[in-house]
N, C-alpha and C positions, 0 to 999 in steps of 0.2 A: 523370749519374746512371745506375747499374745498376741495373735489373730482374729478370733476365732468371735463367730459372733456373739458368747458369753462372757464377753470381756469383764473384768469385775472393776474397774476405772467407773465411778459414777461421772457422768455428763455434766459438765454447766451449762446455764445459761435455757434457752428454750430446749421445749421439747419436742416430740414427733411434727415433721412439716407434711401437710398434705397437698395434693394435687389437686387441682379443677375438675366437678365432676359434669354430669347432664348425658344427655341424651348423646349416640354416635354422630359425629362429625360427618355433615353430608355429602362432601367432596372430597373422596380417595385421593383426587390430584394434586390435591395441595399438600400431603402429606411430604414437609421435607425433614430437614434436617437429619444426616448422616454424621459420617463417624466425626467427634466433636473433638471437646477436651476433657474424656473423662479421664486418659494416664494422665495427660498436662495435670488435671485439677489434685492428681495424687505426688506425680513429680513434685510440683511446685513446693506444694507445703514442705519437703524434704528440702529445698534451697532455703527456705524463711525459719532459720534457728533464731534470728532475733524473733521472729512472731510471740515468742513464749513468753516474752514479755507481759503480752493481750491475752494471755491463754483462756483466761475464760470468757475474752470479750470473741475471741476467733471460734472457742467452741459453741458460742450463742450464734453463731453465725451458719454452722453446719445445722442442715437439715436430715430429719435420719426418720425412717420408713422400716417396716419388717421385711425380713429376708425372706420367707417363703411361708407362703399364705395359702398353699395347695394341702391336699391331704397326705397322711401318712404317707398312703399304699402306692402314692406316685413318685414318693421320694426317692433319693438316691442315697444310696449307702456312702457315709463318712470316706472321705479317702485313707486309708492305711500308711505307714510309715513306710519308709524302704527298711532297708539291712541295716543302713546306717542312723534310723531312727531320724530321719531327712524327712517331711512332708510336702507335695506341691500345695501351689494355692490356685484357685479358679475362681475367679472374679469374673461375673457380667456386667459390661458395660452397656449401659443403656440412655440413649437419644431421644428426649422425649418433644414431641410436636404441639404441645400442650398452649394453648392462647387464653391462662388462665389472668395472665395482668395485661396491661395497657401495653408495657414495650414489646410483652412476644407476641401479641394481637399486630402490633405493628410491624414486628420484623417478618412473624407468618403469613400476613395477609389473611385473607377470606374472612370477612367481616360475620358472617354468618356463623361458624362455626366457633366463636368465644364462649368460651369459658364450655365448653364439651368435652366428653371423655378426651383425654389424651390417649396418645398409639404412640408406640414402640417402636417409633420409624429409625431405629441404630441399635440393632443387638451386636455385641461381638464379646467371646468368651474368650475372657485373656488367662490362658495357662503358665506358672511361673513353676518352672520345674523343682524337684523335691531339692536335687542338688546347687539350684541357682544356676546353672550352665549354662540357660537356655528357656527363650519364653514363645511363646504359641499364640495367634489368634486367631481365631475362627469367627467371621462375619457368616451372617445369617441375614439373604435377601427379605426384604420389609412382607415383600409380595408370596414368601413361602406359605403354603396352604398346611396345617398340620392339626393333631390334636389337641386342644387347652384343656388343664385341665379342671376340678370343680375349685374355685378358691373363695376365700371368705375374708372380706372386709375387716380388717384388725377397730378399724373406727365405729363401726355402727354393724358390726356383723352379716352385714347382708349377705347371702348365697347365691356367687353365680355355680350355675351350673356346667355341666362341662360341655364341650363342644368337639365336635368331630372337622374335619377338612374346612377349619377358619383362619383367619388371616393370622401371623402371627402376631404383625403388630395392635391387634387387635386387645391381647393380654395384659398391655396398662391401664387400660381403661377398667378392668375385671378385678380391683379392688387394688391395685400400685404396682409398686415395679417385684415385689411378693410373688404376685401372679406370672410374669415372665419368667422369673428365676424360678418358679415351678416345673412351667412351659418347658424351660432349656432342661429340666435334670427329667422330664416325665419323657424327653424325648431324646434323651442322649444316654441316659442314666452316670451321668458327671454330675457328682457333688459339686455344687457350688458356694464359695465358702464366704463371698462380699459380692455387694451390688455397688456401680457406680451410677449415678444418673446426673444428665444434663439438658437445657433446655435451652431455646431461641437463645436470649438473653445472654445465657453461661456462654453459649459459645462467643458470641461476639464479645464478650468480656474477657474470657479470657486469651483470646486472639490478640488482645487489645495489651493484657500484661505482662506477654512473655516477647510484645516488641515484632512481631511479623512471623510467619511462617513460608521460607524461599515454597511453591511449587513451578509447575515446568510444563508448556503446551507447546505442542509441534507446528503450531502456525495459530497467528489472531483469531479470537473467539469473542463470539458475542450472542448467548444462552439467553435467546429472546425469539418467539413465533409470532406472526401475522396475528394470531385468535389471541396471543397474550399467554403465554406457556412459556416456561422457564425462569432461570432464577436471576437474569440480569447481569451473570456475569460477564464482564469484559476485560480481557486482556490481551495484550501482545507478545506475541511468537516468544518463546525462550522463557528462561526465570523469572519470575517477580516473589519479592516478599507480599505476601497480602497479612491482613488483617481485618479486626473489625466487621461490618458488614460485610465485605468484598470477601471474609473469609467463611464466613455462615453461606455464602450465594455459591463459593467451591465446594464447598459439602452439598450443598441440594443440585447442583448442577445434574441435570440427566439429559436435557435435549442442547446437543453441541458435544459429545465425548463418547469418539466411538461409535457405538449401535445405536444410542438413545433410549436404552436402556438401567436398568436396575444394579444389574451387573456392570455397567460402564464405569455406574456411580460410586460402587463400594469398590471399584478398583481406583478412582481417585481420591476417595478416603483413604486407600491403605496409603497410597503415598504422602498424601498430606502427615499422616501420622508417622512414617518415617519419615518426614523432613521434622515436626515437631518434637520427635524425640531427640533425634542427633541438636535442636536448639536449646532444648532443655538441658542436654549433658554440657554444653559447653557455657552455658548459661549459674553452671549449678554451684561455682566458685564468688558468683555476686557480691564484692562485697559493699555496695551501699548500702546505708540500712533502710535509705526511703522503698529503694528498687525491693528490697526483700518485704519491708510490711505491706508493701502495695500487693505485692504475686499471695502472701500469706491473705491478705483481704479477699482481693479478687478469689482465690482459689477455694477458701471455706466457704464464701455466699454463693458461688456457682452449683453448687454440689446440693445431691441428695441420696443419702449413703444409709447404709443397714447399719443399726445399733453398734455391732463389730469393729466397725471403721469410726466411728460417730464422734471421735476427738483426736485433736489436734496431734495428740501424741499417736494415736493409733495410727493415724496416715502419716506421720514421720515417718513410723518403723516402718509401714509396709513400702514406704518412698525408696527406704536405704537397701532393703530386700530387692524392689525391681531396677537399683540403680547397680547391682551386682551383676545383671547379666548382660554381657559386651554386644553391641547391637548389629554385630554379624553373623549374634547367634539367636537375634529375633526375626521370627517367620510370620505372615501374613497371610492368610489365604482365604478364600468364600469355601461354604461349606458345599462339597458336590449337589447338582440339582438336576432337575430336567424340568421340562414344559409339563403341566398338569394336565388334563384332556379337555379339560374350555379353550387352554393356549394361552392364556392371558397370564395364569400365574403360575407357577412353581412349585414344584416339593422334592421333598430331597431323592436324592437320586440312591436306591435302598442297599445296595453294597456298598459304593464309594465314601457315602457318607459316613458310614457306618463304620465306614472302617477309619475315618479320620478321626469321629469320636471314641474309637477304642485306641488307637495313638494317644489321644490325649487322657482318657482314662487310666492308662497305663505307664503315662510318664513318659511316653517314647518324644523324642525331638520329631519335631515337622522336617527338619535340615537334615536328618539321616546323618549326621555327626556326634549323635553319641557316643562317650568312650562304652568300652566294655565295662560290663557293673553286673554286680549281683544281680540273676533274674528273678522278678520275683515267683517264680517258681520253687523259689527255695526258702521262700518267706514263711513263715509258720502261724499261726495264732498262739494268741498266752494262754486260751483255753485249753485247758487240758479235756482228749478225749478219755470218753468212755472205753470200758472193755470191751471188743470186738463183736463177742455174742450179745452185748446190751445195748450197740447200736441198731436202733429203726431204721431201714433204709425200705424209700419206697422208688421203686422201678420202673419209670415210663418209658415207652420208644416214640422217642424223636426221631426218627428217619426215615420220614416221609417229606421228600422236595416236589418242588413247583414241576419234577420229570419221572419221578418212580414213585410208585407207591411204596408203603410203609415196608423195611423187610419183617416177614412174615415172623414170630416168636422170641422179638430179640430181650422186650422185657421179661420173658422168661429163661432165657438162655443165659440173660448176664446175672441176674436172681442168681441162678445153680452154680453159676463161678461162684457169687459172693459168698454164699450159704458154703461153698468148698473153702474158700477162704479164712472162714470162721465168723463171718458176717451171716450168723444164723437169725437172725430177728428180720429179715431181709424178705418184701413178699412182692410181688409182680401187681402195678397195675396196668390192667391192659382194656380199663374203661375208659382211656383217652390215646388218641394216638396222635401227635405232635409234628412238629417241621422245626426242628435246631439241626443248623447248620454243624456246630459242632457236640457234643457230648461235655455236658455240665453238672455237677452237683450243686445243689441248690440247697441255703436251711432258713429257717425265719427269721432267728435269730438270734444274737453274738454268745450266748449257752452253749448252741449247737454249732457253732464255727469250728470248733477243734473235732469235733464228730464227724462234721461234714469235709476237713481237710482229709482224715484217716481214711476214710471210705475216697479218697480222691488218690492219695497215696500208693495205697494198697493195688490199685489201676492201675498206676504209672498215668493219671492226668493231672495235668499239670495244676498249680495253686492259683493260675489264673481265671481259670476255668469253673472256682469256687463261685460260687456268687450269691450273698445275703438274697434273698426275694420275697414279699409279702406275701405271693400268689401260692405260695407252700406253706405244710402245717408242721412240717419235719423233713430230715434228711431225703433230699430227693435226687436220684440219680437219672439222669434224661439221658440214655444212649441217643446221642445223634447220627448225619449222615453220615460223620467220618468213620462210623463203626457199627456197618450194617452186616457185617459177619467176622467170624474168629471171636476168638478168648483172649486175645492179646492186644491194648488199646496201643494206638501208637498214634501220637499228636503231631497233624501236619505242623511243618516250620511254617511262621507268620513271617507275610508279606507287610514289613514295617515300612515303607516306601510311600510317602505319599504323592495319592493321586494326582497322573499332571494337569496341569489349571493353567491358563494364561493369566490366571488373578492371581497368582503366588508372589510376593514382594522378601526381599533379606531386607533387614533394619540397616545395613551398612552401603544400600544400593542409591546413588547420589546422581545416578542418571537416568532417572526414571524420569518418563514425561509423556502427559496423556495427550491421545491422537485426537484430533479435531474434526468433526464429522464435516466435508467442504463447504455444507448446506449453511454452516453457521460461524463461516470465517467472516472479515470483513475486511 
């Protein structure tokens, strides 16, 4: 099966669908829509095997966008196979705010802001593990302040340029959703391998064809303020299926849930989205065929997807891929964060986070349920190294933290191991002095992987530790903190556990139901 966004399946029907452009949107608060139906829009096609009937009238229907529109040097390295020659996949999902036609002008409101850049008010990076086991998601608050970085218009070339401590959602507007799935891998370093994207419209459509979505409030709610803020929903105490509008106003809900914030809202998406999954699996046996050409309709015009995905067939396969993993062993969670020092917004909080996107770089489950499996420590490249004395190896000391300074000579101390080692080509720089955490070899690239595995080997560090990186011109070994003295590396055990969150959700948890701030019962 092909994934991959070089799919060699030519497209029917239209081609590239673009987005609404113009000037930024001049009210931040109107920015709604949250986590949508962008797995619905991929489930679904996976239930409509009659759709194939339409197949080229369903693939004129899907709209499809570039995958990443940033430059090289911010990319992220390709993911690797495991042992077993297994690949995960890493799909962004993305919620677009966009008032580009008349119905999402009317479902978004704010008359002022049609047809303007759209924002990225729904990121969330859905991990499907290599083995199928077990899927991951990571929401990312709208309101995170982080890096974008420079990307280029695939339509008319224009250059944005980069920007430092800017809004995330900010990135769709910066030439499509290209630009986000830059955003996510310039800041996570997670290859990502499809985009899904959804808008006003899609959501309430597709709410509409999978028939309701049960969620759950711990007392009447009615998301409405004296000045006119909020999203109108209303309902009463305990379960209701919603749909339709009623379903797009639970997604933007933020004053009425909780704290009346950001974080309230993406933790009532994740539920919504485990109640829409557990209705999609039992859903997935359908057998009318009006029920199924309708959800195959509904689900290819909702959508706006990377070339990768861009047909009918392509999100079958990837349908039947995420229909593999049992939904108590799909995990949910916001990516760690803190308050920014305005207070108003967010960024990510720099170990916690850090450490969830290396879980997920690495294939680790969120649920701490992995079986035991090959680590990839023990993974090799095909490239074959060079002979020992005709590896380059250039020597930095990283081991200067935020509390000690740098230890004094270690880019030259571990030089003299290596040159003892037989790693005679091996020379000390000590025109830079760095802060890594841990101790890395680094190469440019995939030539120099089997070079730069031997020289990791030879250490005793580990193959995780390996890491492609543009910011190097050859083999480069960074002694970090963990090895500010001795001749003998020894790699602390990783802390695989993820951070605790009151937003963490399991896919099989059926009794979730979000708290009602008193201000906004009725």
């Amino acid at each position: 099966m092909s994934l991959t966004p070089q799919g060699t399946e030519p497209p029917a029907g239209h081609g590239r669908g673009r987005r609404g452009r113009g000037g930024r949107g001049r009210r931040r608060s109107r920015r709604f829509l949250r986590w949508s139906a962008m797995v619905l829009a991929v489930v679904i096609v996976g239930t409509a095997g009659a759709g194939y009937l339409y197949y080229r009238h369903l693939n004129g229907n899907i709209k499809k966008d570039d995958l990443n529109i940033g430059d090289e040097k911010d990319r992220a390295a390709k993911t690797e196979a495991n042992a077993a020659g297994q690949t995960p996949l890493n799909i962004l999902l993305i919620g677009s705010d966009a008032r580009d036609n008349a119905e999402n002008q009317k479902l978004g409101g704010a008359k002022e802001t049609y047809n303007t850049a759209p924002r990225a008010d729904v990121q969330m990076l859905l991990h499907l593990s290599a083995d199928r086991s077990n899927m991951s998601v990571v929401s990312m608050p709208r309101d995170t302040l982080l890096d974008i970085p420079k990307c280029t218009d695939p339509d008319n070339d224009k250059v944005y340029s980069a920007l430092t401590s800017a809004m995330t959602n900010d990135s769709l507007g910066r030439g499509g959703p290209g630009c986000t799935v830059a955003t996510w891998e310039k800041l996570t370093d997670i290859h990502i391998d499809h985009f899904i994207m959804v808008d006003f419209a899609g959501v309430v459509s597709m709410a509409d064809a999978i028939g309701g979505v049960p969620v759950c409030v711990d007392a009447n709610i009615y998301s409405h303020t004296r000045t006119g803020h909020g999203s109108g929903l209303r309902l009463e105490e305990g379960t209701t299926p919603i749909k339709g509008k009623q379903a797009l106003q639970w997604l933007r809900t933020r004053y009425g849930f909780e704290d009346g914030t950001d974080i309230a809202r993406a933790k009532a998406q994740h539920q919504y989205m485990n109640s829409m999954v557990r209705e999609l699996r039992e859903n997935a046996t359908l057998s009318s065929p009006n029920k199924l050409r309708k959800l195959a309709e509904t689900a290819t015009e909702a959508v706006t997807v990377d070339d990768g995905l861009g047909t009918v067939t392509k999100l079958y396969d990837l349908s039947k891929e995420l229909r593999k993993v049992p939904t108590k062993r799909i995990t949910m969670t916001t990516m760690p964060w803190q308050y920014a020092s305005d207070g108003n917004r967010v960024v990510p909080k720099p170990e916690e986070a850090e450490k969830v996107f290396r879980l997920v770089r690495e294939d680790i489950a969120l649920d701490g349920k992995d079986k035991k499996k090959t680590s990839t420590e023990d993974k090799t490249s095909d490239d074959p190294a060079a002979a020992d004395d005709k590896i380059a190896v250039q020597v930095q000391n990283g081991t200067r933290t935020s509390t000690q300074a740098a230890a004094s000579g270690r880019a030259t101390d571990v030089t003299e191991l290596l040159v003892g080692k037989g790693f005679t080509a091996s020379e000390a720089d000590s025109s830079v002095i760095l802060s890594e955490d841990k101790t890395l070899v680094r190469y440019p690239s995939a030539d120099l992987e089997g070079d730069a595995q031997r020289v990791a080997k030879s250490l005793g560090i580990p193959m995780s530790s390996v890491k492609k990186s543009t910011e190097v011109s050859g083999v480069t070994l960074v002694v970090g903190a963990d090895w500010r003295s001795g001749t003998k590396y020894k790699a602390a055990k990783e802390d695989d556990s993820l951070p605790e969150s009151d937003d963490t959700f399991n896919g099989a948890d059926t009794k979730a139901c979000m708290h009602v701030d008193p201000d906004y019962t009725w």
